[in-house]
C-alpha positions in Angstrom: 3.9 30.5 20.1 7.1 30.2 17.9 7.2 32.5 15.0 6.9 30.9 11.2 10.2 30.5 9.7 10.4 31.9 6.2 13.4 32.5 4.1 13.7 35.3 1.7 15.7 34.8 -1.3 16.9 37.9 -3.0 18.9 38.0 -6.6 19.5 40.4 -10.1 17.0 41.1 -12.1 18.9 39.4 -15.6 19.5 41.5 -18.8 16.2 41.5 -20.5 16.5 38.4 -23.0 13.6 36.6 -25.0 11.7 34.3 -22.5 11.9 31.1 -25.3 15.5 30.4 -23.9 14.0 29.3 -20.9 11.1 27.2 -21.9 12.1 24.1 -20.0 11.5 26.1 -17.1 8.6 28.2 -17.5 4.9 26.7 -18.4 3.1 27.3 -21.2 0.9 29.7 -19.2 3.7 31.8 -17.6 5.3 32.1 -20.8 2.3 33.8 -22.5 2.1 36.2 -19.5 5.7 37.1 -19.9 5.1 37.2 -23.7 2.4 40.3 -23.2 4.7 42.2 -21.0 5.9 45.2 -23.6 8.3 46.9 -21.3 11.5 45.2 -21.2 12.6 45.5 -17.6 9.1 44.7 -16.5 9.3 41.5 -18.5 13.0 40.8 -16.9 11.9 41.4 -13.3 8.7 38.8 -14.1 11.0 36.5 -15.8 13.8 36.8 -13.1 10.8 35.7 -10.5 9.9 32.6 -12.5 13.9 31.9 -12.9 14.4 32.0 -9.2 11.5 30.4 -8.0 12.6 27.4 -10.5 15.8 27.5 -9.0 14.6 27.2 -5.6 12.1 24.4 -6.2 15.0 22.7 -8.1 17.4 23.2 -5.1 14.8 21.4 -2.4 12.3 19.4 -4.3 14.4 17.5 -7.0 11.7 15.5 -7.4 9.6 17.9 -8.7 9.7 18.0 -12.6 10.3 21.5 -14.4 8.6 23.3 -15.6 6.2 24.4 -13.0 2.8 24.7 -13.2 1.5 27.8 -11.8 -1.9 28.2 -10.8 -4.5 31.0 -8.6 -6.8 30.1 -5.6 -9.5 31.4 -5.5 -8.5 34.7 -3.7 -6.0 34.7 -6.9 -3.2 33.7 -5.0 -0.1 31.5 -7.0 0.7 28.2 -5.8 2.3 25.2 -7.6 0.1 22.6 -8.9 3.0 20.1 -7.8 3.9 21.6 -4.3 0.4 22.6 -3.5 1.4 23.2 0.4 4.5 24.9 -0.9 3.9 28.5 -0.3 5.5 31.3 -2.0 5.2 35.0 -2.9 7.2 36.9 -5.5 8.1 41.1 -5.5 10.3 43.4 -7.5 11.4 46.9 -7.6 14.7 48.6 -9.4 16.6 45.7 -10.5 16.0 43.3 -7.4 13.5 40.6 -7.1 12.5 38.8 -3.8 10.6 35.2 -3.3 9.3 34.1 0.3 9.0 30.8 0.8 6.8 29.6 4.2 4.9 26.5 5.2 2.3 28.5 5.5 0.7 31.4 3.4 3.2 34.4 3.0 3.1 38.0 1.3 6.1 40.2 0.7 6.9 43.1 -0.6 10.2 45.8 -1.9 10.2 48.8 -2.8 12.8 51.0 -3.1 13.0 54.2 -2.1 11.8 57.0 -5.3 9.8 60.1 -5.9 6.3 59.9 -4.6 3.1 61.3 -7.1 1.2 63.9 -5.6 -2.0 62.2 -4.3 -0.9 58.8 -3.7 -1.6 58.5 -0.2 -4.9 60.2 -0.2 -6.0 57.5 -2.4 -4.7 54.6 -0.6 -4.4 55.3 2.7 -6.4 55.4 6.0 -6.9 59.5 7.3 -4.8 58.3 10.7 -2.4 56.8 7.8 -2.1 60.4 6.4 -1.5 61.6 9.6 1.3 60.0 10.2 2.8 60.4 6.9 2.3 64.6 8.2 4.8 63.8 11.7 6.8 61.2 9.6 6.9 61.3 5.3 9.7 59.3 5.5 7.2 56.3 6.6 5.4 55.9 3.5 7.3 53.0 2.1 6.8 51.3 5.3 3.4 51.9 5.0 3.1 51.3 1.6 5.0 47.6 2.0 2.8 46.4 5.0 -0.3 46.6 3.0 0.7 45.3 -0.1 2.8 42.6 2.0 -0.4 41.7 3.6 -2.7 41.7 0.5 -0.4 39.4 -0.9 -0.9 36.8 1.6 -4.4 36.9 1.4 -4.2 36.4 -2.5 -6.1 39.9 -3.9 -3.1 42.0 -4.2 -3.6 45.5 -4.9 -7.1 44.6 -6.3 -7.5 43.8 -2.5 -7.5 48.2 -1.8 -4.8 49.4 0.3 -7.5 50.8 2.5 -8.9 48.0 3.0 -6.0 47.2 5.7 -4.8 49.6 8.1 -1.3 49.5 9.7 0.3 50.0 13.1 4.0 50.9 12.5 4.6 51.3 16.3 5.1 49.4 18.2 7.7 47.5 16.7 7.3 44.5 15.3 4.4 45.5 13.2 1.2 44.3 13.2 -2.1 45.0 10.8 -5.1 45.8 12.4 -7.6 42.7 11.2 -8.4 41.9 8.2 -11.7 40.1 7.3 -11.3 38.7 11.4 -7.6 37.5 11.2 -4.5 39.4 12.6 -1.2 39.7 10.6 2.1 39.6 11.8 4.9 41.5 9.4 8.7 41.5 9.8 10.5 44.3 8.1 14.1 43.0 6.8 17.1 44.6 4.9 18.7 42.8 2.8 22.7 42.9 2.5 22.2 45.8 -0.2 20.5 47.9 2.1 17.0 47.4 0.8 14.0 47.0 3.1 11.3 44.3 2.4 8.4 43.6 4.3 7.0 40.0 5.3 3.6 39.0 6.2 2.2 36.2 7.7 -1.2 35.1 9.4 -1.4 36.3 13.3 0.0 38.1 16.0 3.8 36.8 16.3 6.1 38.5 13.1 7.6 35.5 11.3 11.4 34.4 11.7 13.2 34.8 8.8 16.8 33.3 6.6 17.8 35.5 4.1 19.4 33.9 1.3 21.1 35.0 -2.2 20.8 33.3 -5.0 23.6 33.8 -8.5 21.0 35.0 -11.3 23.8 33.0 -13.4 22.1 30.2 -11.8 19.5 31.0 -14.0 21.4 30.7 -17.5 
């Protein structure tokens, strides 16, 4: 079987500005989401996504009128109310933000390396999880990426429980144990900063993937 192509896209997050500037691009719905985001960078990292994932629709569907539309599945999963089969997932940490794009459902996930809170993987993670965070700490952003990368696809994010999955980082590529009956396949990428994101797709062979950068001056 020949692996799902997906391409990551990876840009800035922009100086925090006032999300009005941009309201040919963002719906009214998104805009009142970013509007109730109080910390600054937060809101710049949300606003970044919508910016980029404008760009990108712009870029290969010219067609498609801005602003977009963005809706939830049922699962709460985003798609495009023009580009229903367009499939897309969105993830941030420090000032970088990431979009997947994938004919077919797709979850990633970044996050950059920082200090861990006492407790954390007690709470999330699986007791063989644990254990392997013992032999190998150095494993818990791995860890940490596959599920959320995984929950993402589905569409429940983090409501979804960490635990709820259960990971097999060896051996490489990864692969999650199943979830509600269906495998899924992960590719672990760095991107030319150094930064590792995770990508997950539906069953057993770890997606191919394009890594592209896009200018956040696009954007402005």
């Amino acid at each position: 079987m020949n692996p799902i192509a997906v391409t990551l896209y990876h840009t800035s997050v922009i100086s925090p500005c006032d999300p009005n500037q941009f309201a040919h691009l963002i719906c009214p719905e998104r805009h009142r989401a970013l509007s109730n985001i109080r910390h600054p960078h937060a809101q710049a990292c949300s606003l970044t996504g919508d910016l980029m994932l404008a760009e990108i629709v712009r870029t290969h569907f010219p067609q498609v009128r801005l602003p977009l539309s963005r809706k939830s599945d049922a699962n709460g999963k985003p798609y495009l109310a023009s580009l229903p089969d367009f499939h897309f997932s969105l993830s941030h940490s420090g000032d970088i933000v990431v979009c997947a794009t994938s004919p077919v459902p797709v979850g990633v996930d970044i996050e950059l390396p920082r200090p861990i809170r006492s407790g954390i993987a007690a709470r999330w993670f699986s007791a063989e999880e644990q254990h392997l965070l013992s032999q190998d700490p150095a494993a818990f952003f791995d860890l940490w990426m596959a599920k959320e990368a995984v929950l993402k696809e589905i569409g429940c994010g983090l409501s979804g429980s960490l635990k709820a999955v259960s990971v097999s980082l060896s051996p490489t590529p990864h692969l999650m144990h199943p979830v509600s009956g269906v495998w899924h396949a992960l590719s672990q990428v760095r991107l030319p900063t150094g930064a590792s994101v995770m990508l997950s797709v539906s069953g057993q062979v770890p997606p191919s993937v394009a890594i592209q950068s896009i200018d956040p001056l696009s954007f402005l």
